[in-house]
N, CA, C and O of each residue as an XYZ file, in Angstrom:
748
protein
N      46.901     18.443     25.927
C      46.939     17.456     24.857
C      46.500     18.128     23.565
O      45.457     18.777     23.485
N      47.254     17.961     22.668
C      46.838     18.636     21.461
C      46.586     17.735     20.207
O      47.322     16.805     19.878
N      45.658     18.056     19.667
C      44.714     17.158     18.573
C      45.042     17.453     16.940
O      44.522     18.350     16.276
N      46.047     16.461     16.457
C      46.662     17.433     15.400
C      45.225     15.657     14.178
O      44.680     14.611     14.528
N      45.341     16.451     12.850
C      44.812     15.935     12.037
C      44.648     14.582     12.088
O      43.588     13.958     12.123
N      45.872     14.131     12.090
C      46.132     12.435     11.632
C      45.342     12.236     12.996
O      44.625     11.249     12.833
N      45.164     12.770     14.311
C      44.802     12.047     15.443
C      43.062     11.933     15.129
O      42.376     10.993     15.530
N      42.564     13.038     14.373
C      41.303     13.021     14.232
C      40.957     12.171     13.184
O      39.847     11.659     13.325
N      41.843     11.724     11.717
C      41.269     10.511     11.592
C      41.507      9.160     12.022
O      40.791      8.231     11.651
N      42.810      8.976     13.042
C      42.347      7.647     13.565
C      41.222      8.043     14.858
O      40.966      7.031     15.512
N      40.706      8.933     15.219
C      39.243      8.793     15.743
C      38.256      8.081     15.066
O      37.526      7.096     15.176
N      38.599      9.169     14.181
C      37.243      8.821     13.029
C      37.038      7.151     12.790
O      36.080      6.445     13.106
N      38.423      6.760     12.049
C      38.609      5.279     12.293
C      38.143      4.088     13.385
O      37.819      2.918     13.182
N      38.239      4.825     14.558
C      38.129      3.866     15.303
C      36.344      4.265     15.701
O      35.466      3.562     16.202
N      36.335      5.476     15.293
C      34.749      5.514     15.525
C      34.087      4.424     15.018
O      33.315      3.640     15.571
N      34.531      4.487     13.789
C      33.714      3.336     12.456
C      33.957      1.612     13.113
O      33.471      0.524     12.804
N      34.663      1.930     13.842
C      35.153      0.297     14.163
C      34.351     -0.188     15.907
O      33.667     -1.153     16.249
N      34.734      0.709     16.455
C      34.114      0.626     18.022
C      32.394      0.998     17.988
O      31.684      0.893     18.988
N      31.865      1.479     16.549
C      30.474      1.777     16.622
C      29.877      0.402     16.364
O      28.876     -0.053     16.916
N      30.477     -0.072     15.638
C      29.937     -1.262     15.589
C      29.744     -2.748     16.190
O      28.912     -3.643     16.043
N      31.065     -2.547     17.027
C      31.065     -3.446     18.646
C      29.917     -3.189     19.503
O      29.119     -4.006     19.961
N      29.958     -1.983     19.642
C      28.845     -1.095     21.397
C      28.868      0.289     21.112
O      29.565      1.096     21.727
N      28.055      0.582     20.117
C      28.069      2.259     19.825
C      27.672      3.040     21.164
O      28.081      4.200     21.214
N      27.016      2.625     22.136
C      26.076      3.248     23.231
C      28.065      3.761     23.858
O      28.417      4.941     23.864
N      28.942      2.704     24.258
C      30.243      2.822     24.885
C      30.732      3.852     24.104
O      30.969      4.973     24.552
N      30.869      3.570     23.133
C      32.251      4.520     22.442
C      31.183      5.983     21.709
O      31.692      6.677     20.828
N      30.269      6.172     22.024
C      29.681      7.623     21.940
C      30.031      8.446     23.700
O      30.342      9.622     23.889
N      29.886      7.605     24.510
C      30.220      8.519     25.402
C      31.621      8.649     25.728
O      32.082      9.657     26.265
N      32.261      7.696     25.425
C      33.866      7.548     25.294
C      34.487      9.053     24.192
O      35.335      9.902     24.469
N      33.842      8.919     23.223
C      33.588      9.947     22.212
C      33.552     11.142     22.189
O      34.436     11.911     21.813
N      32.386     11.407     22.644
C      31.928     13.061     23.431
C      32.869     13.371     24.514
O      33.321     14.514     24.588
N      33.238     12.401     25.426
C      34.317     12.854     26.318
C      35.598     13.350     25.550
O      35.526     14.569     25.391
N      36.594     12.881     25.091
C      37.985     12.970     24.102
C      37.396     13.893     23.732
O      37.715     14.939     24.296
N      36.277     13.994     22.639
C      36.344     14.952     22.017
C      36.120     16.601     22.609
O      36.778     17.506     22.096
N      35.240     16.856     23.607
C      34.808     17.874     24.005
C      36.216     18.182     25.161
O      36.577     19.335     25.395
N      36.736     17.250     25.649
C      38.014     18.051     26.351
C      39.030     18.092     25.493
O      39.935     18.831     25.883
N      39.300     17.338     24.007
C      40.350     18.060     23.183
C      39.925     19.067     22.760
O      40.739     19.984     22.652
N      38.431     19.335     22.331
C      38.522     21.008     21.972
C      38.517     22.253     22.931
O      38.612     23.437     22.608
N      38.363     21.624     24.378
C      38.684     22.901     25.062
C      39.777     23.236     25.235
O      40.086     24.240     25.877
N      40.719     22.309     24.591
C      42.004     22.585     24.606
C      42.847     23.134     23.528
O      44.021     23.500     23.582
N      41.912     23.121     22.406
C      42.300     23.310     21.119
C      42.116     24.947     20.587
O      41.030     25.504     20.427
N      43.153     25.414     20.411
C      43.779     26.632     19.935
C      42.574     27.110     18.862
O      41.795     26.255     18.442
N      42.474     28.296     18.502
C      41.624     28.754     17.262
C      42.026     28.356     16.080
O      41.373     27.789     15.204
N      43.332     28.737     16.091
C      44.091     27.842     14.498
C      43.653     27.046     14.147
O      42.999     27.045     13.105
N      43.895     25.766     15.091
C      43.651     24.500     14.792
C      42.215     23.829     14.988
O      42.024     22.643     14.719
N      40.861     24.983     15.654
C      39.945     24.972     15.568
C      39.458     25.321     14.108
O      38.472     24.733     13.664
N      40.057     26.171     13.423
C      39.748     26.652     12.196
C      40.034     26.124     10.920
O      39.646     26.664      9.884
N      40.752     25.005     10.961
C      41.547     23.928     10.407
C      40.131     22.977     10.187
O      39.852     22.282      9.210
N      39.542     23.138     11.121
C      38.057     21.499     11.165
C      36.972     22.351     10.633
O      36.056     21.876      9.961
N      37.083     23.812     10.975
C      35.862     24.459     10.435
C      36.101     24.458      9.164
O      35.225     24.074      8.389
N      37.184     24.837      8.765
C      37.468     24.859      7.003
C      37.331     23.587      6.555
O      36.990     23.562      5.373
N      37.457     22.625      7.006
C      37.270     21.481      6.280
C      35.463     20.693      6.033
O      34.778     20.022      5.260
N      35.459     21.351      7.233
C      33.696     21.236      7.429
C      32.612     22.189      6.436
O      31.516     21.844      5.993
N      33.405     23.634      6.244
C      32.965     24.509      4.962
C      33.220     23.359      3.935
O      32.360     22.483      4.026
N      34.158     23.130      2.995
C      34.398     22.607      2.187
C      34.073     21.355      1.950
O      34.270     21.012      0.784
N      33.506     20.303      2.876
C      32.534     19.043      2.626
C      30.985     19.754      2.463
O      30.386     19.156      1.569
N      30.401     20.523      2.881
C      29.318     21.376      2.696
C      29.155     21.916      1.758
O      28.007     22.264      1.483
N      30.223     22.208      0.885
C      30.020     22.949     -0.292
C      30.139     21.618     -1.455
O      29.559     21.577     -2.540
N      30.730     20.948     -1.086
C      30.683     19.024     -2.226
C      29.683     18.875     -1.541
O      28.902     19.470     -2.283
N      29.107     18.570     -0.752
C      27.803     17.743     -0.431
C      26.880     18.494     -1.015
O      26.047     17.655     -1.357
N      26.353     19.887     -1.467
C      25.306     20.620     -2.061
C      25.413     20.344     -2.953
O      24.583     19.700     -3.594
N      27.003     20.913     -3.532
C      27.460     20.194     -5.191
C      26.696     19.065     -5.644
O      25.803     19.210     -6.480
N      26.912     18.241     -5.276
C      26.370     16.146     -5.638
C      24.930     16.333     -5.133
O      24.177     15.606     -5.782
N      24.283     17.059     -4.195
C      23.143     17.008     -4.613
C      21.872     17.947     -5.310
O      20.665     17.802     -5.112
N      22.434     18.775     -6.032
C      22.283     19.416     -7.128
C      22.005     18.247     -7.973
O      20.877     18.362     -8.454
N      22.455     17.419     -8.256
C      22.750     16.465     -9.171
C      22.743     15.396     -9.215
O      23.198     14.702    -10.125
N      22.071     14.944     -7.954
C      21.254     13.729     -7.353
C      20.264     13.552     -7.942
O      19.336     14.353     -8.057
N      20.349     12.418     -8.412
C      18.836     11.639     -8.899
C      18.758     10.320     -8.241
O      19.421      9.282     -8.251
N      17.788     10.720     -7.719
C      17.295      9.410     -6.675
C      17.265      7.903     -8.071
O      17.179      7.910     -9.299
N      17.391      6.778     -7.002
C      17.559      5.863     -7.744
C      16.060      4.890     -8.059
O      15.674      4.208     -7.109
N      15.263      4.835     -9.336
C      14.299      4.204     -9.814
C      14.149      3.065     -8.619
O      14.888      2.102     -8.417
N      12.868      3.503     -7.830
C      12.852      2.401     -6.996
C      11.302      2.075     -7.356
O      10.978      1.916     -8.533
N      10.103      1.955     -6.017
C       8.783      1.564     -6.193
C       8.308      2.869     -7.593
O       8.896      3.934     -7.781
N       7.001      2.288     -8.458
C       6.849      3.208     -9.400
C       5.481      3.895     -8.333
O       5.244      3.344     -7.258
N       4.753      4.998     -8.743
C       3.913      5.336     -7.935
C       2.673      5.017     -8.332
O       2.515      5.254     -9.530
N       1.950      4.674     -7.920
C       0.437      4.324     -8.180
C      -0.365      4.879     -8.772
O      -0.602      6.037     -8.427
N      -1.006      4.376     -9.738
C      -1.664      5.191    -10.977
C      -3.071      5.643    -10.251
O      -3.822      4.910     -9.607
N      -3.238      7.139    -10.545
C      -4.670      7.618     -9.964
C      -5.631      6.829    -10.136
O      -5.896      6.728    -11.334
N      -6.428      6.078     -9.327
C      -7.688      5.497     -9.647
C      -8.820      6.412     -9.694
O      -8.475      7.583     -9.540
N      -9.981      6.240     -9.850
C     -10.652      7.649    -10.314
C     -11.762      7.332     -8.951
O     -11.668      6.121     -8.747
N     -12.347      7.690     -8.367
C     -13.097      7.082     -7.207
C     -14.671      7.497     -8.191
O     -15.649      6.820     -7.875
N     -14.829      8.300     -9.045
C     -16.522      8.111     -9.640
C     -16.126      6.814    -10.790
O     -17.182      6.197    -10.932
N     -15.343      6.345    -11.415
C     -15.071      5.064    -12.222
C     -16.345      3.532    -11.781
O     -16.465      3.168    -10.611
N     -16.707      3.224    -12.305
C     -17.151      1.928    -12.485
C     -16.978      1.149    -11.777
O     -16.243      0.360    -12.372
N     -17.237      0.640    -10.442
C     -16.622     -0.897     -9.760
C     -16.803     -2.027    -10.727
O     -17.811     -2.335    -11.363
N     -15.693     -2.546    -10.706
C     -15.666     -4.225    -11.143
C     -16.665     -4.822    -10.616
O     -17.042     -4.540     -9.479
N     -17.266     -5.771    -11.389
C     -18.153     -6.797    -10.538
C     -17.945     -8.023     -9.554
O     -16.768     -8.255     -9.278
N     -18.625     -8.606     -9.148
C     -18.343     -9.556     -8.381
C     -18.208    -10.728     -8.862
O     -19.041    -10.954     -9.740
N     -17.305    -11.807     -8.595
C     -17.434    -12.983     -9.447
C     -18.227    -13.624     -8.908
O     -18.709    -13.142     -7.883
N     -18.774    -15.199     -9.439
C     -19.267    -16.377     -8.841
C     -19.328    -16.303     -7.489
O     -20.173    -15.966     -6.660
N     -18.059    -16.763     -7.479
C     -17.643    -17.470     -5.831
C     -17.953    -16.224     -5.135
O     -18.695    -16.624     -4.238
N     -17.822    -14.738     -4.971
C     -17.779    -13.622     -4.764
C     -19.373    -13.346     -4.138
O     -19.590    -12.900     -3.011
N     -20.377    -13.703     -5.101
C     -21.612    -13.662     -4.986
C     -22.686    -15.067     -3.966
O     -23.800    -15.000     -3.447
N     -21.848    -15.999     -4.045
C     -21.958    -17.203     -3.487
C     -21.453    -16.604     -1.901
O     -22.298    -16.551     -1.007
N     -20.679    -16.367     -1.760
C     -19.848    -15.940     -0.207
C     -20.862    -15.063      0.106
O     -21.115    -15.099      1.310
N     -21.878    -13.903     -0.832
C     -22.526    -12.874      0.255
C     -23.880    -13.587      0.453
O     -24.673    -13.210      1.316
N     -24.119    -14.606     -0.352
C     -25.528    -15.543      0.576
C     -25.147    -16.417      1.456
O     -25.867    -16.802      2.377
N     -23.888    -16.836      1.227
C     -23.704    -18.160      2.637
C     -23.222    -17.810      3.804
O     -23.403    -18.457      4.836
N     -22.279    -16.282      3.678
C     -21.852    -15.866      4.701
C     -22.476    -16.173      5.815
O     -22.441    -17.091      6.634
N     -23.205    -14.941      5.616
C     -23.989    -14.782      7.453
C     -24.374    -16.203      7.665
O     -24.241    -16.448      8.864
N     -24.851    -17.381      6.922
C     -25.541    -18.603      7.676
C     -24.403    -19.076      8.226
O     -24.595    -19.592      9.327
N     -23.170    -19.084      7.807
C     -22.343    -20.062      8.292
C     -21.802    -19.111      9.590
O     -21.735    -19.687     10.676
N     -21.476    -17.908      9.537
C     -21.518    -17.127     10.817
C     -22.589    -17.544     12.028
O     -22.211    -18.016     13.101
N     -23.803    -17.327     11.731
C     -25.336    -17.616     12.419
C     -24.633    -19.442     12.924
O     -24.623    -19.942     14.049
N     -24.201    -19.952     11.799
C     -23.585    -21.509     12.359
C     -22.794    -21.273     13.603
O     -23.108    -21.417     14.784
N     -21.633    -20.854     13.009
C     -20.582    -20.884     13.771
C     -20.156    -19.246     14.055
O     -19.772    -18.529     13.131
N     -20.277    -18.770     15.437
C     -19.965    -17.397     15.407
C     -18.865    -17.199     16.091
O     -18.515    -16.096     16.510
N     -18.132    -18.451     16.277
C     -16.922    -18.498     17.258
C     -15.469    -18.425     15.700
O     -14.248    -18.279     15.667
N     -16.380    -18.593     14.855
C     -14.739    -18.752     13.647
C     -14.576    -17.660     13.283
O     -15.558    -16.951     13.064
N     -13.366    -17.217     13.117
C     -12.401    -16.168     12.424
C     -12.829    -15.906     11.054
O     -13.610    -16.592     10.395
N     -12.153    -14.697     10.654
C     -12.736    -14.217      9.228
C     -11.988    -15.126      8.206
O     -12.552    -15.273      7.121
N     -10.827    -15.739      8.396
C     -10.276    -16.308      7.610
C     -10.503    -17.408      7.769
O      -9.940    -18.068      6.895
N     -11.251    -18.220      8.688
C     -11.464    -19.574      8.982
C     -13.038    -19.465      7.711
O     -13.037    -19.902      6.561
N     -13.841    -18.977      8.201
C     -14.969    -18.482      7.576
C     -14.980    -18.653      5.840
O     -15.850    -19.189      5.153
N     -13.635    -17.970      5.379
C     -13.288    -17.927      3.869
C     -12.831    -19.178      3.788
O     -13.241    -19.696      2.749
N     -11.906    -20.168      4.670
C     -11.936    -21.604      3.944
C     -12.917    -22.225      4.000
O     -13.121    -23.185      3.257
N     -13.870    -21.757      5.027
C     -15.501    -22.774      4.761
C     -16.043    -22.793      3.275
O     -16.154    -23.722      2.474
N     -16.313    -21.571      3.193
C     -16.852    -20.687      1.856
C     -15.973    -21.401      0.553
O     -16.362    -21.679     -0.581
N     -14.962    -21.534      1.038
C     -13.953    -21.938     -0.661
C     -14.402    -23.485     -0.289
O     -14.879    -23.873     -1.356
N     -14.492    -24.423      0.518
C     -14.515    -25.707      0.631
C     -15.683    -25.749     -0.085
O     -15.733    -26.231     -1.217
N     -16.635    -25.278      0.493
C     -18.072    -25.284      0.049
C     -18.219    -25.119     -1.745
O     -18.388    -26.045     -2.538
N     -18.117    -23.899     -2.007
C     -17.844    -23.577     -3.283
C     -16.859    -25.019     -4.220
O     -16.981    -25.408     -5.382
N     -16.259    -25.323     -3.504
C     -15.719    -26.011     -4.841
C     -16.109    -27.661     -4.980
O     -15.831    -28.482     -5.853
N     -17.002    -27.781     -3.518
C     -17.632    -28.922     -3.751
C     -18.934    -28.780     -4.219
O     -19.678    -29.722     -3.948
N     -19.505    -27.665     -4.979
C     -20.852    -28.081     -5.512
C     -20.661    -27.943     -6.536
O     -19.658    -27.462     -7.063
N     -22.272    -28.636     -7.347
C     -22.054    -29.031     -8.902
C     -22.270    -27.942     -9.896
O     -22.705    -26.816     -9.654
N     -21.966    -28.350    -10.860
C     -22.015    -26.938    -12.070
C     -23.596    -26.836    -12.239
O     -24.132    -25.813    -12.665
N     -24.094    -27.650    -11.977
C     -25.872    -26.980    -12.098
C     -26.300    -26.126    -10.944
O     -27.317    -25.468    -11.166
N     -25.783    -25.994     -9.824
C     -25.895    -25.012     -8.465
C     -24.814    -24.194     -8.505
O     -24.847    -23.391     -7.573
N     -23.945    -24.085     -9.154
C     -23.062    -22.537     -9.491
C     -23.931    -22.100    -10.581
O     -24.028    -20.909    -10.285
N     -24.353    -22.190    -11.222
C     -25.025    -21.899    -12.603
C     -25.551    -20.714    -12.122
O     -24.952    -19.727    -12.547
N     -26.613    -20.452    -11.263
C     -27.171    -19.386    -10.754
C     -25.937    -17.716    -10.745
O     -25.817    -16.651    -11.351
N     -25.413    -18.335     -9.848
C     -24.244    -17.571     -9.635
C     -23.522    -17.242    -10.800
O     -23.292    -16.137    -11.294
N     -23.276    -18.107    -11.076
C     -22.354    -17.789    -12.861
C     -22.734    -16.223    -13.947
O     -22.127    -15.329    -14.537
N     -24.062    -16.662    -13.694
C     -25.357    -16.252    -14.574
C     -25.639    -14.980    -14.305
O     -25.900    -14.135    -15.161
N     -25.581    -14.729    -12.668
C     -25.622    -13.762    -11.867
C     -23.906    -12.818    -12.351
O     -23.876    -11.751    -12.964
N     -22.939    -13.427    -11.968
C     -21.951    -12.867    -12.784
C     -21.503    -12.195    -13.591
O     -20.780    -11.200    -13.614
N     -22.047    -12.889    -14.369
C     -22.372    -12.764    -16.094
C     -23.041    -11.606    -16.424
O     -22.509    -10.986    -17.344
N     -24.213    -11.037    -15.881
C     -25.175    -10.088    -16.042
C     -24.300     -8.735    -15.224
O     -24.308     -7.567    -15.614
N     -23.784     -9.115    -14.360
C     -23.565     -7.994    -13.723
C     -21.862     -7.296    -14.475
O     -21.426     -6.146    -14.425
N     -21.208     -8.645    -15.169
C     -20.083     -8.525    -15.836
C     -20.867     -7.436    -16.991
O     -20.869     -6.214    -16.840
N     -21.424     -8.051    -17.987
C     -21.946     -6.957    -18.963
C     -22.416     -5.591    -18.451
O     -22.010     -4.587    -19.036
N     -23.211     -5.483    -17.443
C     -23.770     -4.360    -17.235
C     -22.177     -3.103    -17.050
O     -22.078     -1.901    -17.296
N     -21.165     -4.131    -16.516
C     -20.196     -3.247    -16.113
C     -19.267     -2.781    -17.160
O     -18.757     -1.676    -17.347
N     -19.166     -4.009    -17.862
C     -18.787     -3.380    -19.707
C     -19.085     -2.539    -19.822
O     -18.282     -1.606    -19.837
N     -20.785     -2.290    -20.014
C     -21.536     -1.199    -20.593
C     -20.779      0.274    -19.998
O     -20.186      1.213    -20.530
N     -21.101     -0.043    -18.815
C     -20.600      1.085    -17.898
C     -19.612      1.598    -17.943
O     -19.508      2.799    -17.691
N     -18.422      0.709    -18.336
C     -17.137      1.123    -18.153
C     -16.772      1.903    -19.399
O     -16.106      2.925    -19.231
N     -17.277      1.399    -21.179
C     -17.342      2.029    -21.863
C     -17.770      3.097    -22.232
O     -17.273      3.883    -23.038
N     -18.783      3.170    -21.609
C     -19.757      4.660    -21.433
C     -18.717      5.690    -20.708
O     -18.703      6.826    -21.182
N     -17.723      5.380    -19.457
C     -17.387      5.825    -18.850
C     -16.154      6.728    -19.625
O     -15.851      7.920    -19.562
N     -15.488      5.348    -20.530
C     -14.307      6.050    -21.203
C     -14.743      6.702    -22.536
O     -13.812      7.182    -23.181
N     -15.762      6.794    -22.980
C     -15.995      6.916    -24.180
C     -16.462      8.621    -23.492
O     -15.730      9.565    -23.790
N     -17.447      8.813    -22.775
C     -17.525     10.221    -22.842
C     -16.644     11.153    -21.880
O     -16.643     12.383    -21.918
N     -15.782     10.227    -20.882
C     -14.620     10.519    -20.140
C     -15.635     11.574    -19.131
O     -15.403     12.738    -18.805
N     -16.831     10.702    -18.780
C     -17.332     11.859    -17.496
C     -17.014     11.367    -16.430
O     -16.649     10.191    -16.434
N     -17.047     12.009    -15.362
C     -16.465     12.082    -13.926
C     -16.923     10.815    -13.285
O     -16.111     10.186    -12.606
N     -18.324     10.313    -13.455
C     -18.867      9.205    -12.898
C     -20.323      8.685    -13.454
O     -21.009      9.528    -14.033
N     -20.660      7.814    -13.364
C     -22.086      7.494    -13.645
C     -22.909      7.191    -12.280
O     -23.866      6.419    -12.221
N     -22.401      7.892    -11.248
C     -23.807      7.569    -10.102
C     -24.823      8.883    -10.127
O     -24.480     10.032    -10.406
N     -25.694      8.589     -9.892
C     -27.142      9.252     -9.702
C     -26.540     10.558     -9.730
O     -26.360     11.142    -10.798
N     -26.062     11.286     -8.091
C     -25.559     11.906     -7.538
C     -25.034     13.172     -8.777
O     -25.441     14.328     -8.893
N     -24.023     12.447     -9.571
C     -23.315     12.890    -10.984
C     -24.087     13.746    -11.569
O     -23.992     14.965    -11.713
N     -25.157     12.698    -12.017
C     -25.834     13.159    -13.148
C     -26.016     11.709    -14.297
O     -26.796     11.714    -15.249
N     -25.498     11.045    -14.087
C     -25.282      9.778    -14.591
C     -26.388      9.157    -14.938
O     -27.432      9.497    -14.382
N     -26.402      8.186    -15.864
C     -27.833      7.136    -15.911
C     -28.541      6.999    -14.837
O     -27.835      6.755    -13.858
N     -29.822      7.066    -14.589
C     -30.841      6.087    -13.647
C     -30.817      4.622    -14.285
O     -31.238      4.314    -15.400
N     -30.300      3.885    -13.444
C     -29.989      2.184    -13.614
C     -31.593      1.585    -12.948
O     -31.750      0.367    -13.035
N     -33.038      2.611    -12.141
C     -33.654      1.893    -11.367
C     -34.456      0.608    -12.497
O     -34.944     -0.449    -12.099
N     -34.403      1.059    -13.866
C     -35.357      0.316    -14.389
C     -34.694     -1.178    -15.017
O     -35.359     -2.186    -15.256
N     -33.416     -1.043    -15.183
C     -32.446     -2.351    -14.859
C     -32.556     -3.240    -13.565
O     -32.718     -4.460    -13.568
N     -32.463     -2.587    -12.674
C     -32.843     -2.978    -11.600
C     -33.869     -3.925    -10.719
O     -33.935     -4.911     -9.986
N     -34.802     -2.608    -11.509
C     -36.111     -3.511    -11.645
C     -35.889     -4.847    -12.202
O     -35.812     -5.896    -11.563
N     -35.786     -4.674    -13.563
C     -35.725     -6.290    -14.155
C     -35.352     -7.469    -13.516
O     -35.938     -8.550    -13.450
N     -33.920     -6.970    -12.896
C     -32.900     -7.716    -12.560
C     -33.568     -8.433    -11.570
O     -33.389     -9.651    -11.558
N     -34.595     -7.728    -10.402
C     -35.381     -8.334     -9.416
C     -36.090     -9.179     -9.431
O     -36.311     -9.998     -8.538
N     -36.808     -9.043    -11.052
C     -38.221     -9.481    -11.308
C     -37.561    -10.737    -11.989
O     -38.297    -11.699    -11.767
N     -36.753    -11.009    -12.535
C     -35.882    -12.139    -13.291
C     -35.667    -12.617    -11.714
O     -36.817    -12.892    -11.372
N     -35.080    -12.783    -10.942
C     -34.196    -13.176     -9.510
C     -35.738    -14.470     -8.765
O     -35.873    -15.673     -8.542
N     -36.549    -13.216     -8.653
C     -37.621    -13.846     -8.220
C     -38.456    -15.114     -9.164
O     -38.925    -16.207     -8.846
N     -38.360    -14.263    -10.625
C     -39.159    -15.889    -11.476
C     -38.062    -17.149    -10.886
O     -38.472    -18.001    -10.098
N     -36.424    -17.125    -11.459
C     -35.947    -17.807    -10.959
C     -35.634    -18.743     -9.835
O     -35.029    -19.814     -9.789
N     -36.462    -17.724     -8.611
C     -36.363    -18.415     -7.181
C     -37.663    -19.127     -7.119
O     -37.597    -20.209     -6.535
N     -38.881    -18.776     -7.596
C     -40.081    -19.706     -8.246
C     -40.189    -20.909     -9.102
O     -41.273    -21.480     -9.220
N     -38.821    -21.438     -9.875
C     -38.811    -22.139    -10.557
C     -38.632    -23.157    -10.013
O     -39.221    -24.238    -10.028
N     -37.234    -22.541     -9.198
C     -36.345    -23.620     -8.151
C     -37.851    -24.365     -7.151
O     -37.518    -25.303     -6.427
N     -38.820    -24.120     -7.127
C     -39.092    -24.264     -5.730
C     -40.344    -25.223     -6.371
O     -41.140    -25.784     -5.617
């Protein structure tokens, strides 16, 4: 049986058509035809598929020489890992005191069951018992201003200890000694 051109593209053809019925069938259907037409197939006409196979190899390098991938996801801008953390909001600061009690409550709920407690909770109390929190916010929002400007303004690597960066302990301090008058007031 001899395998002249036109027969190899209605292969090809029907490849494209039977792959998409039951590719698993017509690959071994495939490999069969094909591997006993080429043991049958003359050098000539072996050399006929190799030349054509050179010459898609030499257009396929061609076009991608000259491939430019197409604008897809953009890539993610370096974050700097010594940079400034954002602060925590309200609700943010509210969730790391109620957490564990409502865990200690209930230790059978999910992490996400847990966060609708926390948001229920949160949005049923009054603006004089967020106030704390707010306030708390608020302080830790500025401090991070500070920080963040400091950060871009002298463009150093980081402000932790470690760095070389500010000692924050005497902020700190304050911040404690304020926390505590406050928890004295309440009481």
């Amino acid at each position: 049986m001899k395998l002249y051109y036109g027969d190899f593209v209605l292969l090809n053809l029907f490849e494209k058509i039977f792959a998409k019925i039951c590719s698993l069938l017509y690959l071994a259907l495939f490999d069969t035809a094909f591997s006993h037409s080429k043991q049958t197939m003359s050098a000539k006409e072996k050399g006929k598929f190799e030349d054509m196979a050179k010459q898609d190899k030499v257009r396929y390098e061609r076009e991608m020489k000259n491939y430019i991938p197409p604008k897809g996801e953009k890539k993610r801008r370096f974050k700097d890992p010594n940079a400034p953390k954002r602060p925590p909001s309200a609700f943010f600061i509210f969730c790391g005191d109620y957490r564990p009690k409502i865990k200690g409550e209930n230790p059978g709920l999910s992490i996400g069951d847990i966060a609708k407690k926390l948001g229920e909770m949160w949005n049923s109390l009054s603006a004089e018992v967020k106030q704390p929190y707010e306030k708390k916010a608020a302080k830790l929002k500025e401090k991070y201003d500070k920080d963040i400007a400091l950060y871009r303004t002298k463009g150093i690597a980081g402000l932790s200890k470690k760095d070389g960066g500010e000692d924050d302990d005497d902020e700190n301090e304050e911040e404690e000694e304020e926390e505590e008058e406050e928890e004295e007031d309440d009481e």
